[in-house]
LOMI-610378 format. One line per field, with one value per residue (C-alpha): y negated, z negated, x; chain; residue number from 1. Coordinates in nm, 2 decimals, m for minus. Last residue first. Layout:
LOMI-610378
north	(Y ...)
up	(Z ...)
east	(X ...)
kette	(A ...)
nr	(NUM ...)
***
This chain:
LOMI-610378
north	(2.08 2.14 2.02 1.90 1.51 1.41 1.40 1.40 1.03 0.93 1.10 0.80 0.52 0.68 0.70 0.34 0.27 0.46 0.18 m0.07 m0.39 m0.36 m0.74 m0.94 m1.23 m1.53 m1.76 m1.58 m1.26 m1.42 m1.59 m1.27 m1.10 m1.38 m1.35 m0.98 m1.10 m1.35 m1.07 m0.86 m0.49 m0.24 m0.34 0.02 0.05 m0.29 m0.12 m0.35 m0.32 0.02 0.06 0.14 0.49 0.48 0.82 0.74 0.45 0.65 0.91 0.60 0.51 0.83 0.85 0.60 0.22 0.20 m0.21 m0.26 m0.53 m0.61 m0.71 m0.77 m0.53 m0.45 m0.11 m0.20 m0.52 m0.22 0.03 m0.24 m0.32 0.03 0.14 m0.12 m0.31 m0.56 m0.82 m0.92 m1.15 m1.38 m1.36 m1.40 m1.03 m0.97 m1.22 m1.04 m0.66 m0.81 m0.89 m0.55 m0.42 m0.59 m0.42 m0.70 m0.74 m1.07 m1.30 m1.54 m1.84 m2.01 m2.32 m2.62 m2.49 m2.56 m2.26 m2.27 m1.93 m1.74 m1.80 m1.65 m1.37 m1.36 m1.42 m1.07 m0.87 m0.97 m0.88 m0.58 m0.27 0.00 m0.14 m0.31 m0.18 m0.47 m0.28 m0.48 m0.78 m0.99 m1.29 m1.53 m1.74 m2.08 m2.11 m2.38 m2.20 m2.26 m2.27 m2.11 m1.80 m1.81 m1.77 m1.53 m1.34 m1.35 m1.24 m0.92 m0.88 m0.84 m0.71 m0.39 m0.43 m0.39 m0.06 0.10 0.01 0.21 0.50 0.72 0.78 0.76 0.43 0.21 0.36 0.16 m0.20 m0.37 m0.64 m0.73 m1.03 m1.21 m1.48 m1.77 m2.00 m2.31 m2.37 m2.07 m1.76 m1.71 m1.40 m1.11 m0.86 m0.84 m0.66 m0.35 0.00 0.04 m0.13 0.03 0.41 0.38 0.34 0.72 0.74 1.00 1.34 1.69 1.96 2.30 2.59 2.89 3.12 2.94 3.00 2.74 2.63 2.44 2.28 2.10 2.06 1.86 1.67 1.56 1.47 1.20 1.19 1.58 1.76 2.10 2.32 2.56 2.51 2.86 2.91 2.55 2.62 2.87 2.62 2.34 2.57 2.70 2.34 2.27 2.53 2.43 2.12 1.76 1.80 1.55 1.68 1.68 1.41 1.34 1.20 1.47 1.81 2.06 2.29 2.50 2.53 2.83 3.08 3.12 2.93 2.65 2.62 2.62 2.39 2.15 2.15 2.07 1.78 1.61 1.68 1.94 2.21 2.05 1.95 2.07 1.81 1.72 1.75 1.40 1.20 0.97 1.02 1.25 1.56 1.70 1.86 2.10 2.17 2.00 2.15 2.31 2.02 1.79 2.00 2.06 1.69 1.58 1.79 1.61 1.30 1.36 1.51 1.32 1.11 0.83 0.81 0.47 0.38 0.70 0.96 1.04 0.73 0.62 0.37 0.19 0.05 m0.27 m0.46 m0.27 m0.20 0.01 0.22 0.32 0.60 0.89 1.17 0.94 1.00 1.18 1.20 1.43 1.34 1.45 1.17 0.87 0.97 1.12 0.85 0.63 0.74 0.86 0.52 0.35 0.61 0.55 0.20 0.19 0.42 0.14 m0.16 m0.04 m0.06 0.23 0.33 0.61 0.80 1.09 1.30 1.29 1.45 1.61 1.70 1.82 1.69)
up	(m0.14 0.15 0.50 0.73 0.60 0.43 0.72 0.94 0.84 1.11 1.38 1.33 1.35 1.59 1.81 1.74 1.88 2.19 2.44 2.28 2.44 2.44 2.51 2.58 2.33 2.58 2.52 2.31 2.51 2.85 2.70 2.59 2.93 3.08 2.87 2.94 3.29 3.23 3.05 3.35 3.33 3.16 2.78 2.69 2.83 2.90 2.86 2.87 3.22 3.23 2.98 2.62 2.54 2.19 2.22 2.53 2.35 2.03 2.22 2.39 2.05 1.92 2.27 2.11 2.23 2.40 2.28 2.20 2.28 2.06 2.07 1.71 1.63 1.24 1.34 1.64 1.42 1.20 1.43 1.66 1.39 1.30 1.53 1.54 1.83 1.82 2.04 1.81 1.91 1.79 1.44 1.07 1.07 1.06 0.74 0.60 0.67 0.45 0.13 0.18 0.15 m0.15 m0.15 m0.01 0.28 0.40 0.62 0.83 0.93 1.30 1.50 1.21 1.06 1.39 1.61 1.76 1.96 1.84 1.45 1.51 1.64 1.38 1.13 1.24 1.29 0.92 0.79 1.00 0.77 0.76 0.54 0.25 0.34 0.40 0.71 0.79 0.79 1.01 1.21 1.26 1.60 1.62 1.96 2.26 2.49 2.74 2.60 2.32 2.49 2.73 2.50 2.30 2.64 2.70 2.33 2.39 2.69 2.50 2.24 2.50 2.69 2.36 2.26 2.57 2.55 2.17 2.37 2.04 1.71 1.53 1.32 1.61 1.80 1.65 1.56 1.48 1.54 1.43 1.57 1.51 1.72 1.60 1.79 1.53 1.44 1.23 1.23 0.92 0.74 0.85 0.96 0.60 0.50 0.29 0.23 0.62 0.78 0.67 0.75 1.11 0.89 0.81 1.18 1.39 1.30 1.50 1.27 1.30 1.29 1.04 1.05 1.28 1.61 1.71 2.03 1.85 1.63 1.91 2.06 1.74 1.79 2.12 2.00 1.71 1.38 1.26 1.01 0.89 0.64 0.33 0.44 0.49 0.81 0.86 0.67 0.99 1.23 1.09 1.09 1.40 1.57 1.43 1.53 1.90 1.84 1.85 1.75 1.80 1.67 1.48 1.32 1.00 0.88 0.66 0.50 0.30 0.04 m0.26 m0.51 m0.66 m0.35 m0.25 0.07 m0.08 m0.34 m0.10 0.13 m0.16 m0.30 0.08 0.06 m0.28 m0.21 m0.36 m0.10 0.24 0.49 0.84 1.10 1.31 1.03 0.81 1.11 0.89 0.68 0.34 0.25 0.03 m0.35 m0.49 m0.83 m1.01 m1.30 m1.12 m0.84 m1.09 m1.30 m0.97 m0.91 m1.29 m1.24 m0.91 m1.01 m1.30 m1.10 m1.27 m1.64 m1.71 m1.37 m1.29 m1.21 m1.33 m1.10 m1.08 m0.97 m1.04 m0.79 m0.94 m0.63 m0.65 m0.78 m0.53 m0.56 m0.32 m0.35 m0.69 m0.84 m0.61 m0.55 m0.53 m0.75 m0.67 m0.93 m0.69 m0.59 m0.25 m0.01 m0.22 m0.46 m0.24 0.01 m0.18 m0.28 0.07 0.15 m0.07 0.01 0.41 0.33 0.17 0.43 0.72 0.50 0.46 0.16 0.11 m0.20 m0.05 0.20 0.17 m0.11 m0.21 m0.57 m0.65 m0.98 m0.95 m1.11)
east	(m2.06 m2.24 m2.22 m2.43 m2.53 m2.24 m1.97 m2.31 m2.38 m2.11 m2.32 m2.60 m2.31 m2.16 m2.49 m2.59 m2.24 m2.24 m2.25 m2.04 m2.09 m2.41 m2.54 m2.20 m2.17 m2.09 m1.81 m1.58 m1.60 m1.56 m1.27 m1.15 m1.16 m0.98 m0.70 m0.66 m0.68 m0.40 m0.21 m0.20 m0.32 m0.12 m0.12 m0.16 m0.49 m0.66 m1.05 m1.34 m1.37 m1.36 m1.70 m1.61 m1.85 m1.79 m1.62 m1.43 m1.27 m1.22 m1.01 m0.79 m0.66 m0.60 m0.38 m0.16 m0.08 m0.45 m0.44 m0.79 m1.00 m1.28 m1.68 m1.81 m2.05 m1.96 m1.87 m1.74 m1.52 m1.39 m1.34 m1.15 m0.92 m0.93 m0.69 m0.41 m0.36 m0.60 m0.75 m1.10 m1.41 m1.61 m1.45 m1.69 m1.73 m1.31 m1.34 m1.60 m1.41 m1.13 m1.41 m1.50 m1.20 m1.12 m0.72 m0.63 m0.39 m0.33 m0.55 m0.33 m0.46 m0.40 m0.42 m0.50 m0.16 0.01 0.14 0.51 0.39 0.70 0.66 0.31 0.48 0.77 0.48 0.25 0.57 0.69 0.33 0.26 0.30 0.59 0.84 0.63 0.26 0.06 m0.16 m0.43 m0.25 m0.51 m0.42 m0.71 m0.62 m0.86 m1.04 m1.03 m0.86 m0.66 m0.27 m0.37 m0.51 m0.20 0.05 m0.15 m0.16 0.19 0.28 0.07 0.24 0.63 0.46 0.42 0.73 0.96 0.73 0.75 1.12 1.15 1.03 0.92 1.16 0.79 0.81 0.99 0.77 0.47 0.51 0.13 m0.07 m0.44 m0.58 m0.93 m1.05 m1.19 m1.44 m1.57 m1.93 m1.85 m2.11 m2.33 m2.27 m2.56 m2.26 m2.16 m2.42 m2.22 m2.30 m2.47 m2.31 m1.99 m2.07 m1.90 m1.58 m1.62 m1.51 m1.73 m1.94 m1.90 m1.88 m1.66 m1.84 m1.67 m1.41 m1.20 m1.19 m0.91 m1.09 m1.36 m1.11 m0.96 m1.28 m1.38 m1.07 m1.16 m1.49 m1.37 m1.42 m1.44 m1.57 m1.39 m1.55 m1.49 m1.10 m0.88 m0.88 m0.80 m0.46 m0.37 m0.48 m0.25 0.05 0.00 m0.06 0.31 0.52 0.37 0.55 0.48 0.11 m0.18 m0.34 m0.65 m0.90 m1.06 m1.40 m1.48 m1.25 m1.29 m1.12 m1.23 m0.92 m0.78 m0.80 m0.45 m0.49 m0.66 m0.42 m0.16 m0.32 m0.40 m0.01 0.09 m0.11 m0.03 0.35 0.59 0.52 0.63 0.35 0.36 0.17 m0.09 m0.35 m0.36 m0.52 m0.79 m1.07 m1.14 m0.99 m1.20 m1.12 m1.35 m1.54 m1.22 m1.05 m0.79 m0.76 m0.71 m0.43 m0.22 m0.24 m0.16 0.17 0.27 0.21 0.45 0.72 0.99 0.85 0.70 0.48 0.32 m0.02 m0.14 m0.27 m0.70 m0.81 m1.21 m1.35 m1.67 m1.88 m2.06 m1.72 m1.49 m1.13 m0.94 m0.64 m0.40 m0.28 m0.42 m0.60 m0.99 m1.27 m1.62 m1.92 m2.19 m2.53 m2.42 m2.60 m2.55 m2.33 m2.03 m2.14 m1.99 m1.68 m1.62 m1.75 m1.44 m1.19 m1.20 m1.15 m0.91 m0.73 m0.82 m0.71 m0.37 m0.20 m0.05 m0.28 m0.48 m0.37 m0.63 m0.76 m1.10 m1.18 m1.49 m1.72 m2.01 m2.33)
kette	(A A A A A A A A A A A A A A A A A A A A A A A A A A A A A A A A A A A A A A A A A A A A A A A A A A A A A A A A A A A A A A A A A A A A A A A A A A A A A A A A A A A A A A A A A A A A A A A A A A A A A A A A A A A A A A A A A A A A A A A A A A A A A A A A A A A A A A A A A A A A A A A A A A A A A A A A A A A A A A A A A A A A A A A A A A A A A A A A A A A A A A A A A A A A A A A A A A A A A A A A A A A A A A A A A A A A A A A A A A A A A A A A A A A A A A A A A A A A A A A A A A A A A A A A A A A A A A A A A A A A A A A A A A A A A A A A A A A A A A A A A A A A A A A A A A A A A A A A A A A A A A A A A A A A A A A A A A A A A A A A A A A A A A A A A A A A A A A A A A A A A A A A A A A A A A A A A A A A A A A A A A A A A A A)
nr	(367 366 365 364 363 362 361 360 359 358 357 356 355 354 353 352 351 350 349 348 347 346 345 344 343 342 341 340 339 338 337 336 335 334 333 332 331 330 329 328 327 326 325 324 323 322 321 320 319 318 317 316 315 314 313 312 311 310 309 308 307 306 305 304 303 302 301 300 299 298 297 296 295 294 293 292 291 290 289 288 287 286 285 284 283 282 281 280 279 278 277 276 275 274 273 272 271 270 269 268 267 266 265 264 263 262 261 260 259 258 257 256 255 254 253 252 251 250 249 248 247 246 245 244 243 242 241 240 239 238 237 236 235 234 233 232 231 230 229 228 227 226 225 224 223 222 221 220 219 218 217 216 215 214 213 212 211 210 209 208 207 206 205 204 203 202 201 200 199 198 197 196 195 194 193 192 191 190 189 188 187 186 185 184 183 182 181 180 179 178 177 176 175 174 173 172 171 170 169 168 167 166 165 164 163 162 161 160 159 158 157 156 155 154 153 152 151 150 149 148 147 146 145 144 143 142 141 140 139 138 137 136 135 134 133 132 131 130 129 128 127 126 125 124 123 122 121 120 119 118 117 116 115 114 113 112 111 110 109 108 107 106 105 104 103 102 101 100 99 98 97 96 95 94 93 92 91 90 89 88 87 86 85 84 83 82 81 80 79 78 77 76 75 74 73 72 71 70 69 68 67 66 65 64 63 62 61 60 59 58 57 56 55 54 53 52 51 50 49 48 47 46 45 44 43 42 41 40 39 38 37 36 35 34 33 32 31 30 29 28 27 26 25 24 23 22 21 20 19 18 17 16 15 14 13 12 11 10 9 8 7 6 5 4 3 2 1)
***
C-alpha cells in the first residue's frame, strides 16, 4: 500500500478546504487503495473517516514545520496537491508549497495534483512560473473547464485531465441529502468580504453588500422563511464571522428569525445543516458547491470570475444567474421566493455530469 500525503489549505478553517482533505482522504482508499494523510497540523475531523496529520499541533522549536515537511515528502511515495486555486501565484522557498515545487523540480518527490484550478494570474511573471512547475508534476487534474484549457495551452509534457470540484464527491461518501426537510422554510446564507483581502476596488466591494443587505431586507420583510447564516470560513482575520453579525446586526433580526451555524471542523455535520435549507444565496464559492452537490437550488453572488467558471460548468441557466449583484435586489428576492416555494425540477443542468467527471481525480490517473 503506498503511502501519500495531500497538501492543500488545510487547517484555516474554512469548510471548503476541509472538505477538500476529507474526500481526498477518502477517495485515496477507495479508488487508490493507498494510506493517504493530510500536510498539515490540523483540518477536518471525521468519526467514519480516520484523518492522519503529518505536522504537530504546535512547533517547539523555529522552522519545525518546515523540517517535518521536507522529511514527509522524502519518505513518502508522492505528495498530491489536492482541491482548490493554489496555482496562480509564485511561492517563496520556506513554505509547504514552494518546498514541493522544488522537490518536484529536482527530482526527490513525485508530484500531482486533483481537484484544482489555474489562474487566474496578476502578472505575466506569474503564469511562467506556474507553467514551469507544471512541467514538472506527474499529472495535472483539473476542476473546472477553463482551467483545463488553461493547462491545455501550456503544453506540458503530459495530458492534462478534465474532472470537477472534489466537493462533487460528497454524495456519494456521506447521505445527507435523505435528512427530513423542516415543516419550516429556511434559507441558507453564506457571506463573505473580498477586496478588502486582495487590494481590489474596495467600492465594488461597498456596493456589493450594500445589495446583498437590500435583498435580506426585503426577504424578511415578505417572506415567511427563517435566515440560516453559515460561517463557512471561521478563520480569525480573514473569515466571515464579524461580517456575518454586523449584517445580521443590521437587519434588527429576532432570535426566532435567524441562527447562525459556526465553523466546525465536522464537515459533514456543516454540510447537514446546508441540506436541511430550501434554498441558499451565497457569496462564497462553495456555498453553492456544497448545496449543488447536495441539490439544493442556490444563488450565487459572481464576485470573482472563479465564481462565474463554475456557473458555466454546471450549466446555471440565465435566469438563475444575478452576476455580481447586478440585477435589482427585488428581483433577486423574487427569485428566491420562487425557489422556496417550488423546488425547480433540474436546476442544475450539469450536475449528474460533475458528479460523474468528479470521480476522474481518482479514476484517470495513477499513483
Amino acid at each position: 500500500m503506498k503511502k501519500l500525503i495531500f497538501s492543500g489549505y488545510y487547517g484555516q478553517s474554512n469548510m471548503g478546504d476541509d472538505a477538500f482533505g476529507i474526500v481526498a482522504v477518502w477517495g485515496a482508499k477507495k479508488y487508490w487503495n493507498s494510506k493517504a494523510s493530510l500536510l498539515s497540523s490540523k483540518g477536518p475531523i471525521n468519526k467514519k473517516i480516520t484523518i492522519n496529520y503529518e505536522l504537530p499541533k504546535k512547533q517547539y522549536f523555529r522552522g519545525e514545520f518546515l523540517f517535518r515537511t521536507i522529511k514527509k515528502l522524502l519518505i513518502s511515495d508522492m505528495c498530491i496537491l489536492a482541491g482548490g486555486s493554489v496555482l496562480h501565484t509564485q511561492h517563496k522557498m520556506l513554505t509547504i508549497n514552494g518546498l514541493i515545487f522544488l522537490f518536484a523540480k529536482i527530482g526527490l518527490c513525485k508530484v500531482g495534483a486533483i481537484g484544482v484550478s489555474i489562474g487566474p494570474f496578476k502578472t505575466e511573471e506569474d503564469y511562467i512560473y506556474i507553467k514551469k512547475q507544471l512541467t514538472k508534476f506527474k499529472f495535472l487534474v483539473l476542476r473546472d473547464k477553463k482551467s483545463y484549457d488553461i493547462a491545455v495551452s501550456m503544453e506540458l509534457p503530459y495530458k492534462p485531465i478534465l474532472a470537477s470540484d472534489l466537493a462533487f464527491l460528497l454524495p456519494e461518501l456521506h447521505l445527507s441529502e435523505k435528512l427530513q426537510k423542516s415543516k419550516n422554510k429556511i434559507l441558507g446564507i453564506s457571506l463573505c468580504h473580498y477586496e478588502r483581502y486582495t487590494d481590489g476596488n474596495i467600492k465594488n466591494e461597498v456596493r456589493r453588500e450594500s445589495l446583498i443587505l437590500e435583498v435580506l431586507q426585503e426577504v424578511i420583510k415578505t417572506l415567511n422563511v427563517k435566515l440560516r447564516f453559515f460561517i463557512i470560513n471561521g478563520h480569525n482575520s480573514l473569515g466571515d464571522e464579524e461580517f456575518i453579525m454586523k449584517t445580521i446586526a443590521k437587519l434588527s433580526l429576532s432570535k426566532k428569525e435567524y441562527e447562525v451555524i459556526n465553523y466546525s471542523p465536522n464537515t459533514l455535520s456543516m454540510l447537514d445543516k446546508i441540506v436541511e435549507c430550501d434554498t441558499v444565496f451565497t457569496t462564497r464559492l462553495h456555498g453553492a458547491i456544497f448545496a449543488a452537490a447536495m441539490n439544493i437550488p442556490s444563488l450565487l453572488v459572481e464576485y470573482h470570475e472563479k465564481c462565474s467558471d463554475y456557473l458555466d460548468d454546471i450549466g446555471l441557466e440565465d435566469d438563475w444567474r444575478i452576476g455580481d449583484m447586478e440585477i435589482p435586489p427585488l428581483l433577486i428576492k423574487e427569485k428566491i421566493l420562487v425557489l422556496l416555494e417550488k423546488k425547480q425540477q433540474c436546476f442544475y443542468p450539469n450536475r449528474e455530469h460533475l458528479m460523474v467527471r468528479s470521480k476522474n481525480n481518482f479514476l484517470k490517473v495513477e499513483v
